[in-house]
C-alpha positions as CSV (number, residue, x, y, z in Angstrom):
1,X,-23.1,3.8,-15.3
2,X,-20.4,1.4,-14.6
3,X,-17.5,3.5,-13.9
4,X,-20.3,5.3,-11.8
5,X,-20.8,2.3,-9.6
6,X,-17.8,1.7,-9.4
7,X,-16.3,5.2,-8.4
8,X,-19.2,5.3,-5.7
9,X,-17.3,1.9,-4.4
10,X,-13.4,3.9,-3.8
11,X,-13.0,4.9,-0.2
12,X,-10.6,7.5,-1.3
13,X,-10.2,10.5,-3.4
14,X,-7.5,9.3,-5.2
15,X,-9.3,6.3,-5.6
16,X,-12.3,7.8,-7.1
17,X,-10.2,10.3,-9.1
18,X,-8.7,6.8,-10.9
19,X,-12.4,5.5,-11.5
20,X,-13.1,8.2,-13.3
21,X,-10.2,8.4,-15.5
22,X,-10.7,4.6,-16.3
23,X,-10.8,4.0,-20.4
24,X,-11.2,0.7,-22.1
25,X,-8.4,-0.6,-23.9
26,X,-8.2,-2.8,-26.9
27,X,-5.0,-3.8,-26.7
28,X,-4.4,-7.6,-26.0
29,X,-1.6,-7.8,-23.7
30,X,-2.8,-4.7,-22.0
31,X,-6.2,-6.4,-20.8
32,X,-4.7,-9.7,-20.2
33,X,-2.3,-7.8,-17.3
34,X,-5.5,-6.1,-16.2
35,X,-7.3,-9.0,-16.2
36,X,-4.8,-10.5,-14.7
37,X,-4.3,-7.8,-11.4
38,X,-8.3,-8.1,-11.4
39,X,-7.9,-12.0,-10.5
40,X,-5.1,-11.1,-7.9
41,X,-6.9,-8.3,-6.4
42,X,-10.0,-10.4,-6.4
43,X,-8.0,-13.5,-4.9
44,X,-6.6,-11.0,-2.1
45,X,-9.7,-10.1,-0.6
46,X,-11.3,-13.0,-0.8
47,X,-9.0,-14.6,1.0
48,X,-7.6,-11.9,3.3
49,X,-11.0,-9.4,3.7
50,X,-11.4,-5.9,2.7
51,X,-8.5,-3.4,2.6
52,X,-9.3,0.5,3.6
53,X,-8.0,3.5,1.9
54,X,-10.0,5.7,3.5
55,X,-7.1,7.3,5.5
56,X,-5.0,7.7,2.5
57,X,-3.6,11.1,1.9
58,X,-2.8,12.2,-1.8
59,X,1.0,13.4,-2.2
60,X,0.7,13.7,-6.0
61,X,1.4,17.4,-5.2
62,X,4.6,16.6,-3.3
63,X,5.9,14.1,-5.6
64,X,5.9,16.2,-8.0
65,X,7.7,19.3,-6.1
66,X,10.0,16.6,-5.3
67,X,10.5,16.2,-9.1
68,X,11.2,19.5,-9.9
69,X,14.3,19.2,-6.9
70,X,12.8,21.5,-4.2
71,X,12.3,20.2,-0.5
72,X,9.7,19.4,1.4
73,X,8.3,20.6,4.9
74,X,7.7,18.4,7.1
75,X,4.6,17.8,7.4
76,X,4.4,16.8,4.0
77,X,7.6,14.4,4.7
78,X,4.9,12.5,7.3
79,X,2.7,12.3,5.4
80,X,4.4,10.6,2.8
């Protein structure tokens, strides 16, 4: 129900894509850095307001063509 909440919450695909994927860890140093972006994240809005990511555009695809050394067209290079 949580991760539910919370991926109702993302303004993005992406976004909601990494809600969903989200797995608890039980490694030590790997929840103190979490908690630890959480409290800068938190500290951010708070003092700056919301940020939208609404208009974000997911280049996963291209990145990875980009990997594998072919080129890009260009509407793909604006996007980026």
């Amino acid at each position: 129900k949580i991760i539910e909440k919370l991926t109702e919450k993302a303004s993005s695909g992406m976004g909601k894509h990494l809600c969903r994927t989200l797995e608890p860890s039980t490694d030590l140093e790997v929840i103190r850095t979490m908690q630890v972006q959480t409290r800068d994240a938190l500290t951010r809005l708070f003092q700056k307001g919301g940020i939208s990511f609404g208009n974000v555009k997911d280049i996963r695809g291209s990145l990875k063509r980009l990997e594998i050394g072919s080129s890009l067209g260009i509407l793909e290079i604006l996007a980026v």
